[in-house]
N, C-alpha and C positions, 0 to 999 in steps of 0.2 A: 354243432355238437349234439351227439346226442347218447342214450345210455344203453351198454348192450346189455342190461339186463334183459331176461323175459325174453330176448329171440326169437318168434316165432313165425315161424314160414309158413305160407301158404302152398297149396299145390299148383303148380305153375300155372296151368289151364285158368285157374280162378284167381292166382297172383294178377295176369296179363291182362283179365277182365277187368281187374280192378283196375290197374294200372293208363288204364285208354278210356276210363270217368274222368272227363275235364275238369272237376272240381276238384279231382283227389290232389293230397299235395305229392311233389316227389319223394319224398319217401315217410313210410307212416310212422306212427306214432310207436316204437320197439315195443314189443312184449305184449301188446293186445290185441288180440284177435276179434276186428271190428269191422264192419261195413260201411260203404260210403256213407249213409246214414247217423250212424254213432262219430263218425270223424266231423260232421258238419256241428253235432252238438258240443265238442270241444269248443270254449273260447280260446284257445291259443294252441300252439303247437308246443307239444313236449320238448324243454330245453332252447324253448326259444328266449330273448330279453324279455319279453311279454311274460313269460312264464313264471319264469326268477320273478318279477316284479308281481305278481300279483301274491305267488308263493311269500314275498315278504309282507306282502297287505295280509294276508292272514297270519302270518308273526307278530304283525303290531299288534291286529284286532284281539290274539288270544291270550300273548304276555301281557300286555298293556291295562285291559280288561281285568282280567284273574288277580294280575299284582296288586292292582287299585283294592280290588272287591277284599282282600284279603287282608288291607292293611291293620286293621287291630289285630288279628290275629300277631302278623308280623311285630308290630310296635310289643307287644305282650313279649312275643320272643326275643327279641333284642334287648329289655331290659332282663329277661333272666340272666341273660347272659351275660350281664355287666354290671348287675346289681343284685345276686342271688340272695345278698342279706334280709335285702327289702323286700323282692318278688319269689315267694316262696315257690312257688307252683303257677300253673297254666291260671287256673279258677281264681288264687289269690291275689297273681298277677292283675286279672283284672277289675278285681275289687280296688285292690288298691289305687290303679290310676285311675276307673270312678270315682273313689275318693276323693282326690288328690284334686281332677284337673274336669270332674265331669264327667258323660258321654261324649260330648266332642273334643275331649283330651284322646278318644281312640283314634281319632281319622287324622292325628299328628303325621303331616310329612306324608300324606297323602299324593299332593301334587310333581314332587319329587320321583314319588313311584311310577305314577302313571306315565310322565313326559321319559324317565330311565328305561322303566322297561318295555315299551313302547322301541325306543330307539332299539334296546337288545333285541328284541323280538323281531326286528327287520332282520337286523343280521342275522340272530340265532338260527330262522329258519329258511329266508333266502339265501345265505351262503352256503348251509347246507345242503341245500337241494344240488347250489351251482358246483360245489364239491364235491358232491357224493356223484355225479355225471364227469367232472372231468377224471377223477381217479378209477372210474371207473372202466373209459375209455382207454387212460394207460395201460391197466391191467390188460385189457380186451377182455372178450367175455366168458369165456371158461373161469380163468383167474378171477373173476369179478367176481362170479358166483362164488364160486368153493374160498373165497377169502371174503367173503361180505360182513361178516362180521366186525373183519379187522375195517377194513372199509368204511362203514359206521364210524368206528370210532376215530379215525383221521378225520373223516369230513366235518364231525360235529365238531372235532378242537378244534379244526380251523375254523372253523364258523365261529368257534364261542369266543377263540383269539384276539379275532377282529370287536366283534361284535361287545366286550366288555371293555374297550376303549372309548366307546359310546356312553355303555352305562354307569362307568365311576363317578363320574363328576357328581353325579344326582345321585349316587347310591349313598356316598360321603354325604351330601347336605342332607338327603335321610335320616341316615343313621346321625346324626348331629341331632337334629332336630328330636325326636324320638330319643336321645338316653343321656342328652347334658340336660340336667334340667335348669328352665329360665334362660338358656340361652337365645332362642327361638323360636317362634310359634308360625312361622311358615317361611318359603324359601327367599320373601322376599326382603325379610329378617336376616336369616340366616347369612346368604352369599355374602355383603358386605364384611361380616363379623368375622367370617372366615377366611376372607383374601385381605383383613386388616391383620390378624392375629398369627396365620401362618404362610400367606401369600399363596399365589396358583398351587403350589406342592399341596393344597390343604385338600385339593379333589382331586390330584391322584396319587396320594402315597400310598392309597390299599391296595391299588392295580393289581400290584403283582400276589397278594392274599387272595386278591378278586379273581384271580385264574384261577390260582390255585382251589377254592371253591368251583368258583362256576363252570371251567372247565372237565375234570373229571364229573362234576352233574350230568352236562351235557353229555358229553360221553356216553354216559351210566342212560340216559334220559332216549338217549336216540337210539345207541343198539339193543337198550333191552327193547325198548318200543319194538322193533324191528321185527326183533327175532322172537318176543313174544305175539303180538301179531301173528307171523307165521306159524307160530303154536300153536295158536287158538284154533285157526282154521284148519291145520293137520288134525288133530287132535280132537277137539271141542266142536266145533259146528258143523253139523253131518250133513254140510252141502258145500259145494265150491264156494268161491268169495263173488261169483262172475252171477251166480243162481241168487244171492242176499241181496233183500230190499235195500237201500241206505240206512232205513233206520237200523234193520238187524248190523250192517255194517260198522254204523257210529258207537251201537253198543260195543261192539268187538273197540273199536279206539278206543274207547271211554274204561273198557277192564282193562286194556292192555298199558293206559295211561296210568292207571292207578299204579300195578303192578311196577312199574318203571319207575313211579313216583318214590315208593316207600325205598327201594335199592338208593335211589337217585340222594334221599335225605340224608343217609348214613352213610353213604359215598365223602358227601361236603360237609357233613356239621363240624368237621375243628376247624374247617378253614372258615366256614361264616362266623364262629364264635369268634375267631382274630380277627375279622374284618371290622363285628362290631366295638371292639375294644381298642384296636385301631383309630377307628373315628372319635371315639369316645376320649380318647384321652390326649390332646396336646402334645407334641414331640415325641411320641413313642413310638419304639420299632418293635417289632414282630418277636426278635430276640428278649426283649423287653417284658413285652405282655405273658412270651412262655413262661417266662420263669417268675411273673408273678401270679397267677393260676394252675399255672402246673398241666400233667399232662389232662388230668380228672376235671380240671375245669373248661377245658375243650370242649367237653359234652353235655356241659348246661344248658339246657333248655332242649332235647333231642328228642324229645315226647312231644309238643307241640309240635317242632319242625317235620316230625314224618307227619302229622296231621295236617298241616297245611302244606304241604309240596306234597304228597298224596297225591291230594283233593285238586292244586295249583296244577300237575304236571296232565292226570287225568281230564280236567277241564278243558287246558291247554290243546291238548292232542284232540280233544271231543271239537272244540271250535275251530281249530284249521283244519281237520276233515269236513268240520259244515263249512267254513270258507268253500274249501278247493269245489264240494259238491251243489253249494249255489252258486258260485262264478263259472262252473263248467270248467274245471282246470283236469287236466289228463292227469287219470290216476292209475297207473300201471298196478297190472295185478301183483300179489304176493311173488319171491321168486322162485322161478323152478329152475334146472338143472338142462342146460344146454340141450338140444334137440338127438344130436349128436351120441352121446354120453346117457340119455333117458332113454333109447330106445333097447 
C-alpha cells in the first residue's frame, strides 16, 4: 500500500540507475525526490506496518504528553462549565479551587488523562496516516490531489471514530473526578463508585457527545493543519520546504498547529460542554442537559478552551514532527499537482 500523492518521476536513464542499487527497495518512497543515500536514512518504508506503528508512537508521545501537561488548565474548564455560579472566569476559576482543595486539587484526574489520551493518540494519528493512504489509493492520484481536502477530512473521522472508543472510559472517570465534588480524588477511588452507582454504561454513555466533539476537532485539526501548512510554504517561506532546516520546518508545524488549534476549539466547544455535564450528573441524557443550559450555556467556558487547544493542538503537531524527524520516518513533501497536469 502505498500513497500516490507527490508522484514524482524520474528520468529514465537515472530511474534505471537507481533501480540496479542493490539496496534500493522495489519501489520508492512516492513523492520524494531522493537518492539511494536519503532512502538508507529512512527507518521504515512509507506505508509500511512499521510505519503506521511508529506514526502511532508519536500519537501517544504527543496527545498523551500535552493532555497530562495541561491538565489544570482543563480541570479549571470543566468546572466552568458545570458550575458557572461558582467559577466565575478562567483566573477566578483557579483561585477558587486553590482555595477550596490547594495546588494539588489542580492535577485532579490527571492520571486518567494521561492513560485516555495516550490510547486516542495511537489511534488519532496512526489511523490517520493508514486512512489517509488507503483513500488515497482508491481515488488514484489525480483525484487524490484535487480532492485532498475532502480526503483530510474522512481519514481523520475515521481515525477519531475508532480511536474515541479507546478514550471514553477514562475521559468519564475524568471528568467525574474533576466536577463532582468529594466523590473522588483519583481513578483508583473513582472506578469502583462508578460501576457500583451506574454500572459499565457509566464510561460510555458520552461516546456518542464524545464524537460528536472529538470528531468534527479532528476534522478541523487535520485538514486545517494540512492545508494551512501548504500555505505557509506557498506563501510565507521564500524557499521550498525540501531547502528548510528542520528547525525552520517545525516552526512552520508549530504556527500551522496553532492556527488549526484556535478553528479546532470553536468547532467542538458545545459538544465538550455536553460531555462535561454528562459525566457530571447521574442519569442524564443529552436531551436533558440541553434544555437545562440552553443553547448560551454550550459556550461556557470557550475563552480558556481556545487557549488551551491552541497551545494543546500546536504542541501536539510540533512533537509528532519531532517524532517522525528523530525516528527517521518518511516524510513526504507538501503536495503538488500531478506531473501530468503541472507541466
Amino acid at each position: 500500500m502505498y500513497s500516490p500523492f507527490h508522484q514524482l518521476r524520474k528520468p529514465a536513464d537515472q530511474q534505471n540507475a537507481l533501480e540496479n542499487v542493490s539496496q534500493f527497495p522495489a519501489h520508492l518512497v512516492p513523492g520524494r525526490t531522493i537518492a539511494a543515500a536519503a532512502v538508507n536514512e529512512d527507518s521504515c518504508e512509507f506505508g509500511s506496518p512499521k510505519y503506521f506503528a511508529l506514526c502511532g508512537l508519536g500519537g501517544i508521545i504527543s496527545c498523551g504528553l500535552t493532555h497530562t501537561l495541561v491538565t489544570p488548565l482543563d480541570l479549571v474548564k470543566c468546572r466552568l462549565q458545570v458550575n458557572p455560579a461558582k467559577y466565575k472566569n478562567l483566573i477566578n476559576g483557579f483561585k477558587v479551587t486553590m482555595a477550596d482543595e490547594g495546588a494539588r486539587g489542580l492535577a485532579k484526574g490527571w492520571a486518567p488523562t494521561a492513560m485516555g489520551y495516550s490510547i486516542q493518540g495511537l489511534g488519532k494519528f496512526g489511523l490517520y496516516e493508514y486512512f489517509k493512504i488507503l483513500y488515497a489509493d482508491l481515488l488514484g492520484e489525480e483525484n487524490a490531489y484535487y480532492w485532498r481536502t475532502s480526503l483530510y477530512l474522512a481519514a481523520s473521522a475515521s481515525a477519531e471514530l475508532f480511536a474515541d472508543i479507546g478514550l471514553v472510559p477514562l475521559e468519564s472517570i475524568k471528568v467525574k473526578i474533576q466536577t463532582t465534588p468529594g466523590f473522588a480524588n483519583n481513578m483508583r477511588e473513582a472506578v469502583p463508585k462508578m460501576l457500583k452507582q451506574e454500572g459499565i454504561s457509566a464510561f460510555f454513555k458520552s461516546l456518542v457527545p464524545l464524537w460528536m466533539r472529538q470528531i468534527p476537532y479532528t476534522m478541523m485539526k487535520f485538514a486545517c493543519f494540512e492545508r494551512t501548512v501548504e500555505l505557509i510554504y506557498a506563501h510565507v517561506v521564500p524557499k521550498p520546504r525540501a531547502d528548510c532546516s528542520k528547525g525552520e520546518q517545525l516552526v512552520v508545524t508549530f504556527a500551522a498547529g496553532y492556527i488549526a488549534g484556535v478553528f479546532c476549539a470553536i468547532v467542538s466547544h458545545p459538544a465538550d460542554t455536553l460531555v462535561s455535564k454528562l459525566n457530571q450528573e447521574k442519569g442524564a441524557s443529552s436531551v436533558d442537559v440541553l434544555k437545562k443550559i440552553g443553547f448560551g450555556g454550550l459556550w461556557k467556558g470557550l475563552g480558556p478552551r481556545i487557549i488551551m487547544i491552541g497551545t494543546l493542538t500546536a504542541l501536539q503537531w510540533f512533537i509528532y514532527d519531532s517524532v517522525k524527524v528523530t525516528l527517521n520516518i518518511p516524510r513526504p513533501p507538501p503536495p503538488a499537482p500531478p506531473k501530468a497536469k503541472s507541466e
